[in-house]
N, C-alpha and C positions, 0 to 999 in steps of 0.2 A: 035309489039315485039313478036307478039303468046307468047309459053310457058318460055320466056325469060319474058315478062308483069308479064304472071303467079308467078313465080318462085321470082323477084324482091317485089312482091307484098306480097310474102309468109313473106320474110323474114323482109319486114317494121310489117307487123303482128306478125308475134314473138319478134320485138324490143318492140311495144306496150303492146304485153300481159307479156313479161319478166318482162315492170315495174309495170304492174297490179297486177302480182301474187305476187309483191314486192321480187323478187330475182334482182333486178338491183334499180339504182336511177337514175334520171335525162338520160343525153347520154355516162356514163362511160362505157356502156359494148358495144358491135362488137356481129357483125352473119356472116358466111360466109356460101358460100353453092356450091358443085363442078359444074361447068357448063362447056360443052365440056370440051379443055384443059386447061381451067384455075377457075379461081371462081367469083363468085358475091359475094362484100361485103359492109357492111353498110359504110357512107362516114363519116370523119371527121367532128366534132363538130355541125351535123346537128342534133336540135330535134328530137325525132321522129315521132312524131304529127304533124312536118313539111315537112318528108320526102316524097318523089314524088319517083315513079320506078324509073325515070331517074335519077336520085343521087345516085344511087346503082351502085356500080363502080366493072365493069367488070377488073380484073388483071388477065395478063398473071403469067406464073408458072414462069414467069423471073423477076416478079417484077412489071412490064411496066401497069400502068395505061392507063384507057382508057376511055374518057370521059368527063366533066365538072368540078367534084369533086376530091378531093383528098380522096386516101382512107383511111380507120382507121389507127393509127395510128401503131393500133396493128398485120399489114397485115403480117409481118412476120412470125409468129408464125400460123397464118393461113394459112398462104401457103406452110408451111414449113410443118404441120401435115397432112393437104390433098394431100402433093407430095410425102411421107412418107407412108402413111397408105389407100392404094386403098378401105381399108374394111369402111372406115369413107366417108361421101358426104358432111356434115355438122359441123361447129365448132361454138359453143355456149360461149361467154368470158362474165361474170358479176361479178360486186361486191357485189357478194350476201351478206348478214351480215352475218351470224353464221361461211358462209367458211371460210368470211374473217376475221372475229373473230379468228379463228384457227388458219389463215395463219399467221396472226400476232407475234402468239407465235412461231409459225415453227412447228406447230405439224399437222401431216398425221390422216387422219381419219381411225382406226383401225378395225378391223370386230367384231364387236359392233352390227349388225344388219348385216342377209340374204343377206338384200336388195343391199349389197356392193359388191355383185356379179356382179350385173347389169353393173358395171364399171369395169368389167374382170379380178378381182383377190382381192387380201386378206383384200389389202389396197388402199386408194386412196392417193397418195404420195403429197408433197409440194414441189415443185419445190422452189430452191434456189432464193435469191431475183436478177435482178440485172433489171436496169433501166429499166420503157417503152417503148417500142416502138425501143427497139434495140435487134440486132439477138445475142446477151449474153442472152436475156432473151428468145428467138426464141430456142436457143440452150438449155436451163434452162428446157424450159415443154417439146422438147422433149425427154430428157433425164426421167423425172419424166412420161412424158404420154407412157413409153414401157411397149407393154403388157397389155394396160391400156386406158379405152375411158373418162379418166376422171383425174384433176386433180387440186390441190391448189396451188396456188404462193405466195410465201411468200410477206408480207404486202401489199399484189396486189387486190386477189382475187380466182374467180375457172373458170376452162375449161371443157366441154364439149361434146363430139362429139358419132356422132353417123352416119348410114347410110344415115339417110333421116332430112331434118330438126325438123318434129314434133318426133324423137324418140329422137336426139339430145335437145329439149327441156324438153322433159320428165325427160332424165336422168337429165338433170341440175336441175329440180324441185325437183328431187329424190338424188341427193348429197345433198343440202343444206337441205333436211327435215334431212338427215343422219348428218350431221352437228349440226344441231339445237339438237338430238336424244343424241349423244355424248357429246354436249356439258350441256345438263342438267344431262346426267349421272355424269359427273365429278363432278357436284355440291355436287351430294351424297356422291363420294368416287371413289373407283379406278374398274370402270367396271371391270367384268370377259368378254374372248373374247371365240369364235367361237374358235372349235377344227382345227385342219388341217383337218380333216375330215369331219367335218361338213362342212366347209366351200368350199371343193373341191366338194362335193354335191352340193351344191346351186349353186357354175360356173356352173357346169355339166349341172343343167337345163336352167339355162338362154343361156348356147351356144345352149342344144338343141331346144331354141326358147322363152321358155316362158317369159314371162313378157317384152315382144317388142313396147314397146308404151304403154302399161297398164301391170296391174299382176291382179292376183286374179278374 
């Protein structure tokens, strides 16, 4: 398979460590990652500890499965933000707890913390609820992901992407700490947020590069 092995291999790897660093449980969340003109993505209800590169199912930008597996079930909404957004290579979907804590109530993560930069504006929105695995919901993130490499779904979960798969992991590890951040602030009381100004600074640096896979 050369850099297609590679590439399959990557992404059974970030299934793995997504449930280590515990932002996912069990096989609820999806990785996709752009390959030529369509994506590689993780298959239906296969463990991850059980998956093989070849169960990483290759889908056209039309849909069209290719392979042994059927693909997540979530491939919509993956294929729909990779044919959408040329600047993303990579879509990261888990049920992390705190986002989904959040999503639950329907509340966006506010600029509460710099670090909300990193996911390309002030806020990271919550996409409206509607079913699994249907282009309502396909249609739901990307309405909430414009403008935006990140984003919550309501009583679902969080998304997101980025150029490459390990910066696309990053931010995900970096929304959910901004979630868990936010949601013990509420325990205090009602945060104060970031100025427009402060907070148009901190894009400012992150588009001019910094914090790309790490900060500081």
């Amino acid at each position: 398979m050369g850099k297609d092995k590679d590439k399959r291999k990557a992404i059974i790897a970030a299934c793995l460590r997504m449930n280590a660093v515990g932002l996912n449980q069990g096989s609820s969340g999806n990785i996709s990652l752009r390959h030529h003109d369509g994506l590689l993505i993780t298959p239906s209800s296969i463990p991850y500890e059980d998956m093989t590169p070849e169960d990483i199912v290759f889908l056209d930008m039309d849909g069209t499965a290719h392979g042994d597996r059927k693909p997540s079930s979530e491939w919509r909404f993956h294929r729909d933000i990779l044919a959408r957004r040329p600047d993303l290579g990579a879509v990261v979907h888990a049920h992390a707890p705190y986002c989904t804590t959040l999503a639950i109530l329907h509340r966006e993560i506010p600029a509460v913390h710099y670090m909300i930069a990193a996911a390309g504006g002030g806020t990271i929105r919550c996409a409206r609820y509607e079913t699994f695995g249907t282009q309502a919901l396909s249609d739901a993130v990307i309405e909430a992901m414009e403008g935006r490499k990140a984003c919550l779904m309501a009583h679902h979960g969080m998304i997101a992407a980025e150029a490459t798969l390990d910066r696309a992991m990053w931010l995900a590890v970096e929304v959910e700490a901004l979630a868990r951040q936010y949601h013990g602030a509420l325990q205090l009381g009602d945060p104060p947020l970031l100025s427009d100004a402060q907070l148009a600074e901190a894009v400012a640096q992150f588009s001019a590069g910094y914090g790309q896979g790490g900060q500081d």
